[in-house]
C-alpha positions in Angstrom: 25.2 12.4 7.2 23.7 10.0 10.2 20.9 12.5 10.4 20.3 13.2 7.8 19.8 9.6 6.5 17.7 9.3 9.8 15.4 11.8 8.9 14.6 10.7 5.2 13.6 6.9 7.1 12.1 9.1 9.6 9.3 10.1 6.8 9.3 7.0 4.8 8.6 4.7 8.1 6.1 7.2 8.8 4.3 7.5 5.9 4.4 3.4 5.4 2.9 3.0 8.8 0.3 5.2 8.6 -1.2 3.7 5.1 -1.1 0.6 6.9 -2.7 1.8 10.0 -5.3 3.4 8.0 -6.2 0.1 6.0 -5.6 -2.2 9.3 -8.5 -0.3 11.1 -11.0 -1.7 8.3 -9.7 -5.4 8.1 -9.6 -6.6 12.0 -12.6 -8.8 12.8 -15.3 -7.6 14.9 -18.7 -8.7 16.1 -20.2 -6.1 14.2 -22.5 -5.3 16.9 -23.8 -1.2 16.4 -22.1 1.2 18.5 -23.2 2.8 21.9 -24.2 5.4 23.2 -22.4 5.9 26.4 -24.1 4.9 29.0 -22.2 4.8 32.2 -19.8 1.6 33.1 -20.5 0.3 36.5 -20.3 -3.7 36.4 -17.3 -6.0 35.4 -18.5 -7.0 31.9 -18.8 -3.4 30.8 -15.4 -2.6 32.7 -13.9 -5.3 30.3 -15.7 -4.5 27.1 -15.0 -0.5 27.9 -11.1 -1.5 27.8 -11.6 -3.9 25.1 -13.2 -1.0 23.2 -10.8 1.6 23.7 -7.8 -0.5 23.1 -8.7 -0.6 19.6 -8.0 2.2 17.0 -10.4 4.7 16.5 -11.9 7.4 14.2 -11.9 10.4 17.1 -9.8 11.3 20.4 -12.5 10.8 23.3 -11.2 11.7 26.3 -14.5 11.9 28.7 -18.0 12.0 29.1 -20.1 13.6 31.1 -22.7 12.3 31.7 -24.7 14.5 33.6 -25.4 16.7 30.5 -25.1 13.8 28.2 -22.1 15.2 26.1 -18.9 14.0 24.8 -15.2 16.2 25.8 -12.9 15.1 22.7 -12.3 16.1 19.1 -12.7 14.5 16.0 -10.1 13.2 12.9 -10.7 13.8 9.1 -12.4 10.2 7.8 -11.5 9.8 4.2 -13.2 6.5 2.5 -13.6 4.5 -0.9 -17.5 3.9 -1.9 -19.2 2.5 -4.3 -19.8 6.0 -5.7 -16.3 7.2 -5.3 -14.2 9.3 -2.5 -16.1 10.5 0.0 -14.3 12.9 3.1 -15.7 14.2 6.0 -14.8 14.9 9.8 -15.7 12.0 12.6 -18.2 14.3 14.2 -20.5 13.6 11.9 -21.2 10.2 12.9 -24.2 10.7 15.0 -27.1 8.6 17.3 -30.2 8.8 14.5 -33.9 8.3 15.9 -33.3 4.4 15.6 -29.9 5.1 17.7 -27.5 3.7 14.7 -24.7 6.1 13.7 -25.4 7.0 10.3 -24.3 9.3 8.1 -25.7 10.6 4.7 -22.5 11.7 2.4 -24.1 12.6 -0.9 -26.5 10.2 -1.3 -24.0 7.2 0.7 -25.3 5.9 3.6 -22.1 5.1 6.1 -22.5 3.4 9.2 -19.9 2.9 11.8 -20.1 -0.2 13.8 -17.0 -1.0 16.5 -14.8 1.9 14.9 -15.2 0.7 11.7 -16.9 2.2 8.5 -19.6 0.2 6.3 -21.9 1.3 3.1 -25.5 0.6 3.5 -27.1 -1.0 0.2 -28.9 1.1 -1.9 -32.0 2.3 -0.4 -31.5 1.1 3.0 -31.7 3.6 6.3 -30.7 1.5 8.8 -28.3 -1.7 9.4 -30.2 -4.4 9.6 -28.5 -7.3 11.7 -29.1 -11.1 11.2 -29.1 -14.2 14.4 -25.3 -13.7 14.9 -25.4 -10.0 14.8 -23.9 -9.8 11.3 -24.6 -6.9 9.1 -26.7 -8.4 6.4 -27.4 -4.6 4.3 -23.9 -3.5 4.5 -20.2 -3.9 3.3 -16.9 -2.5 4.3 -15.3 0.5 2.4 -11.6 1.3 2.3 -10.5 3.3 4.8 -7.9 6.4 4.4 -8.9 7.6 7.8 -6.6 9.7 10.1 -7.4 7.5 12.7 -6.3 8.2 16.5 -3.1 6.0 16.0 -2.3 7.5 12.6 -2.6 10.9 14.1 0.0 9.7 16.6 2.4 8.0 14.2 2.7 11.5 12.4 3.1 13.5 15.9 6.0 10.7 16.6 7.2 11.4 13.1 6.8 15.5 13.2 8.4 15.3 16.7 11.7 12.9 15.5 12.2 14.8 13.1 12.2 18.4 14.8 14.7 16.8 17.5 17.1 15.2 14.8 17.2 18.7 12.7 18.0 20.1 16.3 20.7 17.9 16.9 22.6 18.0 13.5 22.4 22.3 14.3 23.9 21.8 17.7 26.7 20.0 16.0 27.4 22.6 13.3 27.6 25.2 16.5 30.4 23.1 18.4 31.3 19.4 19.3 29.1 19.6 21.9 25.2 20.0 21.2 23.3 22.6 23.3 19.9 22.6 24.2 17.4 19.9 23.6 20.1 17.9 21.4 21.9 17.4 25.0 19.0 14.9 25.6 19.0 13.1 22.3 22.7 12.8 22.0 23.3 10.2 24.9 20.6 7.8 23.1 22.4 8.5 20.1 25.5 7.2 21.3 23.7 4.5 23.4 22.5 2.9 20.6 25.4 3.1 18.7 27.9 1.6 21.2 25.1 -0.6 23.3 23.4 -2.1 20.7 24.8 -1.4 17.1 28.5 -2.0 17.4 28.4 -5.2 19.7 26.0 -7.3 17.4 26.6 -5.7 14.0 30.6 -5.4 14.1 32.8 -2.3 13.9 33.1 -2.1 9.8 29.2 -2.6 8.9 27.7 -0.8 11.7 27.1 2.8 10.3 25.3 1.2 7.0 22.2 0.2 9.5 22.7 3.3 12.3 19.8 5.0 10.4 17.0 2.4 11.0 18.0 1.4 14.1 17.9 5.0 15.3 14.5 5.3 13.5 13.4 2.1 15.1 14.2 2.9 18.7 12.8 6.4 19.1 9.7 5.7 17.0 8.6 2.5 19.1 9.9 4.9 22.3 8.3 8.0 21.5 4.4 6.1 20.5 5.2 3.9 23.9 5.5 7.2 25.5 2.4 8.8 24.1 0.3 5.8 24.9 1.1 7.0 29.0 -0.9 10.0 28.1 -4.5 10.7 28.7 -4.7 10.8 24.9 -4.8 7.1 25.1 -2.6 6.3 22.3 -2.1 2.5 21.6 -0.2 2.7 18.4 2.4 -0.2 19.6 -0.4 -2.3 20.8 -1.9 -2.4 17.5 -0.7 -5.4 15.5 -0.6 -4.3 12.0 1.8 -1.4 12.9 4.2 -4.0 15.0 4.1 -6.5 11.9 4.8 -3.8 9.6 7.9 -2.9 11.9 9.1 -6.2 12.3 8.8 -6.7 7.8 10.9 -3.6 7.8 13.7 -5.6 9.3 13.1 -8.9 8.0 13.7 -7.2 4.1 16.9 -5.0 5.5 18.6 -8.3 7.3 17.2 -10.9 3.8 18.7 -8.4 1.8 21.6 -7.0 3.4 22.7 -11.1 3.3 26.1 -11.3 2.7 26.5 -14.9 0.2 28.4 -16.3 3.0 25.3 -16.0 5.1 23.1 -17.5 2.8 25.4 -20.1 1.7 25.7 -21.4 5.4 21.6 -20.9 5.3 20.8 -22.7 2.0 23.7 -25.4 1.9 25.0 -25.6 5.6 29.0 -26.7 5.2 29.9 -29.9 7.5 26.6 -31.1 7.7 25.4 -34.8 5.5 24.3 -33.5 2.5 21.0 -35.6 3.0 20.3 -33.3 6.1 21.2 -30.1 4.0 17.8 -29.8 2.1 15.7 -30.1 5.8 18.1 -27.6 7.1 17.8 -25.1 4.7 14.0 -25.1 5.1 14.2 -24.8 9.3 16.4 -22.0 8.7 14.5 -20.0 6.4 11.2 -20.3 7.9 13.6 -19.3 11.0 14.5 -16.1 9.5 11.3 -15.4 7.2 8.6 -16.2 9.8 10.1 -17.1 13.7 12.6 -14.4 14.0 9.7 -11.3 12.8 6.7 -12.8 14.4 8.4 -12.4 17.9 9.6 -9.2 17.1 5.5 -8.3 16.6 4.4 -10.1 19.1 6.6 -9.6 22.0 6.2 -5.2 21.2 2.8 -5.8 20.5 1.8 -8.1 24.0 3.6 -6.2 26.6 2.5 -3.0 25.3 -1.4 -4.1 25.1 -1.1 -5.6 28.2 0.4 -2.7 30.2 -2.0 -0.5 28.9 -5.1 -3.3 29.7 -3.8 -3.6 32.9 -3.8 -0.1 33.9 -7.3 0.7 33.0 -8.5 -2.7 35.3 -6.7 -1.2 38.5 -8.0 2.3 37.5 -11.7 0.8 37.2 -11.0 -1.1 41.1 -12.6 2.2 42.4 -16.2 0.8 40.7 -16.1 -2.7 41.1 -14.4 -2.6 45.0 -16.7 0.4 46.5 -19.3 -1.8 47.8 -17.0 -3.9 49.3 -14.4 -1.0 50.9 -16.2 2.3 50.3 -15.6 4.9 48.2 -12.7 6.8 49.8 -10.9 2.9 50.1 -11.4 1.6 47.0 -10.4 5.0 45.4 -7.1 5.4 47.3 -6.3 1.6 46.8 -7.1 2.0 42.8 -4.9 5.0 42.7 -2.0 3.6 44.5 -1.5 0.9 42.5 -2.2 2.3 39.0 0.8 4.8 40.0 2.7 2.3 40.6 2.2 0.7 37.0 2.1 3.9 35.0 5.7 4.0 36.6 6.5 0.6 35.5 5.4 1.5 31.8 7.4 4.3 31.8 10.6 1.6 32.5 8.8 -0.7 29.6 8.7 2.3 27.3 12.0 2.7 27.0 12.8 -1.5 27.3 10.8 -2.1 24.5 12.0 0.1 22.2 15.8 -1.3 23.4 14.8 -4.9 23.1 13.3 -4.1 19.1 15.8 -2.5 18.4 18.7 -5.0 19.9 17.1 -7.9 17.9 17.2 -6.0 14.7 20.4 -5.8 15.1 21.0 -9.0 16.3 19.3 -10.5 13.3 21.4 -8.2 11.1 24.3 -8.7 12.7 23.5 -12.4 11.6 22.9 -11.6 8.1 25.9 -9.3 7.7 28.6 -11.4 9.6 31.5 -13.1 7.5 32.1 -16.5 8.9 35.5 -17.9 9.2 36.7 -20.7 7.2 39.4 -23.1 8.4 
């Protein structure tokens, strides 16, 4: 029954995410400045902006480029947008350097542009962007964005994956009490979970009622934290909309999972002056409704970014120290130490998805607990 329930959050969490993933990548501000075209990175400020760049969500996987021979090694996502003149679909490699070196593409008689990863419509009768003094599009507007973008792609591997290991640990059970196989590596999480984090903060009788998301929670956040180590360069966790979607999830479980005694103690606090009630009632909901999600989002969302930011820096120590050490030194020095991270993020991997995961319990553990009345 736990696995199943799992499994059916599994694909709604998914799907959820990845709609807002997909609408996120088209609403967070840029500068609007056009894309390059890949010219090599060899000083500081294009160190920073190349992370800066590649932190963000995308429309393709790049992985390299060489640029001896001028080409790109990746491969590109579907791109599925809203224009003025209806749906339009088409695959990222389309996007292209024209003789003006904008990316445009012509979709039917659209003109798309993509400028920092995201998708705008020319006006009618325009061929190229044209940019005002502060490097605003003046001839173009966003469209809505379906994409499978790079960290949509990864939420549905995350999801496709989950769900293959839970299927494979509810068939090790039917075969004995003892899973075989893969499930032997899923069950001790299982039960870490359950007794580490669910029991202690939830209590013994309303436990099982939240295993599902919990379990969904932890290996979801775990898994993407994972797949951001890989050269893939997924950030999914360091995006914010998907960590502020995460952290809604379990603000509408714990509001409406409220037991009356809960929100009785909230909304008219007993042995308090009934002049203060009223103030406290407003401190504790904007506790619960804006404090306790927004550092669920921001703590996964921080560390993650971070970790990831600074492992590209000491990774990009080979270019910016090889004039000072050589290029054998700074090389060696850069790869030393940016082993030494990765190793640390595998540890934060797995402590971020525990430390989500214990304050959603926590914070339902709050909402669920009966209070006793003397």
């Amino acid at each position: 029954m736990l696995v199943k329930q799992t499994t059916k959050i599994i694909a709604i969490l998914v799907f959820l995410m990845t709609s807002v993933s997909a609408f996120a990548i088209s609403g967070v501000p840029d500068d609007q400045h056009q894309e390059g075209g890949g010219d090599k990175v060899d000083t500081p400020e294009e160190i920073k902006a190349y992370i800066s760049h590649h932190l963000k969500d995308s429309h393709d996987f790049h992985l390299y480029t060489n640029h001896e021979t001028g080409t790109h090694v990746g491969f590109p996502l579907p791109v599925i947008v809203w224009t003025s003149e209806g749906l339009k679909t088409f695959m990222s490699s389309e996007f292209h350097h024209d003789d003006n070196g904008q990316v445009i593409v012509n979709k039917d008689g659209v003109q798309l542009t993509k400028i920092h990863s995201k998708i705008y419509e020319l006006a009618p009768g325009a061929d190229a962007v044209v940019f005002d003094d502060h490097h605003h599009a003046e001839n173009a507007h966003k469209v809505l964005d379906f994409s499978i973008t790079k960290s949509v792609f990864g939420m549905l591997l995350t999801g496709i994956l989950m769900l293959l290991g839970f299927v494979a640990l509810a068939k090790g059970y039917k075969k004995g009490a003892i899973p075989t196989g893969f499930s032997r590596v899923l069950e001790p999480l299982v039960i870490y979970v359950r007794d580490e984090i669910a029991r202690p903060n939830i209590g013994e009788k309303k436990y099982k009622k939240f295993m599902s998301f919990l379990l969904t929670v932890f290996f979801f956040i775990w898994i993407l934290n994972l797949l951001g180590l890989t050269p893939l360069g997924f950030n999914v966790t360091g995006q914010i909309a998907v960590t502020t979607c995460l952290a809604i999830f379990t603000v509408v479980i714990y509001l409406f999972s409220g037991t009356k005694d809960f929100w009785g103690h909230t909304l008219w606090m007993p042995g308090v002056p009934y002049i203060l009630r009223p103030i406290l009632a407003v401190i504790e909901l904007i506790g619960f409704v804006v404090i306790k999600p927004f550092s669920l989002l921001v703590r996964l969302f921080a560390n993650i970014t971070a970790g990831h930011f600074v492992v590209m820096t000491l990774i990009a120590l080979m270019i910016t120290m090889k004039e000072a050490f050589g290029p054998a030194v700074s090389t060696g020095m850069s790869l030393v130490l940016s082993l030494f991270i990765m190793v640390i993020e595998i540890l934060v991997a797995f402590l971020q998805a525990f430390i989500f995961t214990m304050l959603s319990s926590l914070f339902i553990g709050m909402a669920v607990e009966e209070h006793d009345h003397h």
